[in-house]
C-alpha angles and dihedrals in degrees: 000000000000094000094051097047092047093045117132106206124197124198159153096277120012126024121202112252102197139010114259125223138188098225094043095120091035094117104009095053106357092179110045091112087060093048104044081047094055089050095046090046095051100056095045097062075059108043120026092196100066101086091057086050100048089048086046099045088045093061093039086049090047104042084053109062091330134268088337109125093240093126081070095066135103133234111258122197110309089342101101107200134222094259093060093054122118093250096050108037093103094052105122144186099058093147086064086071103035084059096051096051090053095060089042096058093037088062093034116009122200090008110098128046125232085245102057081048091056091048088049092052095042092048087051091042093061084044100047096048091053100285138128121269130208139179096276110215111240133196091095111153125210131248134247101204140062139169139174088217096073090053081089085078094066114109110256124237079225091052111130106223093262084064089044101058096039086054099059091036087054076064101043093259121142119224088254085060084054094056096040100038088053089061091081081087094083077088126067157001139303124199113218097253084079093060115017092109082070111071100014117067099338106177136331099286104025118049076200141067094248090204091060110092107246114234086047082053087050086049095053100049090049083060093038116036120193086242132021084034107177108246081246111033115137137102156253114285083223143355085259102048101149089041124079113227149104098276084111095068092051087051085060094058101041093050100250106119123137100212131050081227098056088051091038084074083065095061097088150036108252097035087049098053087052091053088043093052081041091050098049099036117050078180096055088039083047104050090043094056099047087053093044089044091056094052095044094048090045091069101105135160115157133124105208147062097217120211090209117038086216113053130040107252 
């Protein structure tokens, strides 16, 4: 696990700036755990849905420039930010962080980045809804730049498992960080416009998805109609939405996925026989996101520690 945690990683898109470490605030700002937690904690007993939208915002935050906080920031000017790109406009559950942000810097201003803030919650959100937790590296720094244009890099919910693959290598992640990683879909919603080319005029020869189970197709097209359609239909990515498990994978085998992407992890051996041990074990699911989560979150290249996590010092 060192070595995982101290690992420099080069690749194709992002570089890590600086070695992370677990002890990095010890002496500089010894409780921020406590106090991320605490925010964290507190927004979630009123609102059930920000745990799902921290781990969300986190991998969104960390597949665009790495784990750089730039997803927090706002459009300036002409400049149009991440978080008003197509992909990101329904990201929620800003203010979480900006809270937590307000009591950091009230115990230790000017110590700890927005980034290394994001990886904390996201870290307590997964906890707090049933999952598992771990000792999350720090020493992120924050980013300077931000544009709605790179959101295009984001993995789509329609992505076919070649694009897939090629879209977490092109960050250093194994196809075993894939599946796991996947897996943060046991939180969380979908609106219909995610998966609306399953189950309406799939392909040439089928109006629906054949690899969707049919009475979960019919289900879907009750919630999302082809037309009159309700601004926020969708759905719940799973049963237990608010709750972190494995319940995701045996959705996948059973055919009752919401997104081509997550079945798609069914469309080959070695991909399959992850989502099967996953299936069948919470504790090996378990085991292989905390490790994949630790390798995605340590991607960092930023250059700052930002006073306020919206707008560039």
């Amino acid at each position: 696990m060192a070595a995982i945690l101290n690992l420099i990683l080069t690749f194709s898109l992002v570089t890590i700036g600086n070695s992370l470490s677990l002890n990095y605030y010890q002496k500089s700002c010894p409780d921020v755990d406590i106090i991320v937690a605490n925010a964290v904690k507190a927004a979630k007993a009123v609102d059930k849905t920000v745990p799902a939208a921290l781990l969300r915002m986190h991998f969104h935050d960390c597949f665009v420039r790495g784990c750089d906080a730039s997803v927090l920031l706002n459009s300036k000017g002409n400049n149009k930010a991440e978080k008003d790109g197509p992909p990101n406009v329904s990201l929620h559950a800003f203010y979480v962080i900006d809270n937590a942000k307000k009591a950091v810097e009230a115990a230790c201003p000017g110590i700890v980045s927005c980034a290394d803030i994001l990886a904390l919650a996201t870290r307590d959100a997964v906890f707090l809804s049933g999952g598992p937790s771990w000792d999350v590296p720090k020493g992120r720094k924050d980013g300077r730049k931000s544009k709605a244009s790179e959101t295009i890099q984001l993995p789509a919910p329609t992505f076919n498992i070649s694009q897939l693959q090629k879209s977490f290598s092109q960050r250093g992640l194994s196809i075993q960080d894939l599946v796991a990683l996947s897996g943060g879909h046991s939180l969380g919603f979908s609106h219909c416009s995610s998966f609306r080319n399953r189950i309406h005029n799939f392909d040439a020869t089928h109006d629906v998805d054949p690899s969707l189970n049919p009475s979960f197709a019919t289900k879907l097209k009750s919630l999302c109609p082809l037309k009159n359609e309700a601004k926020n239909a969708g759905t719940t990515l799973d049963p237990s939405s608010t709750t972190f498990d494995n319940t995701y994978y045996k959705l996948i085998l059973q055919g009752k996925s919401i997104f081509s992407s997550d079945q798609a992890l069914a469309d080959t051996p070695k991909t399959k026989n992850l989502v099967t041990k996953f299936a069948t074990s919470k504790e090996a699911f378990y085991k292989s996101f905390v490790k994949s989560m630790i390798k995605m979150s340590s991607i960092n290249n930023g250059q700052e520690v930002r006073k306020d996590c919206r707008v560039v010092n």
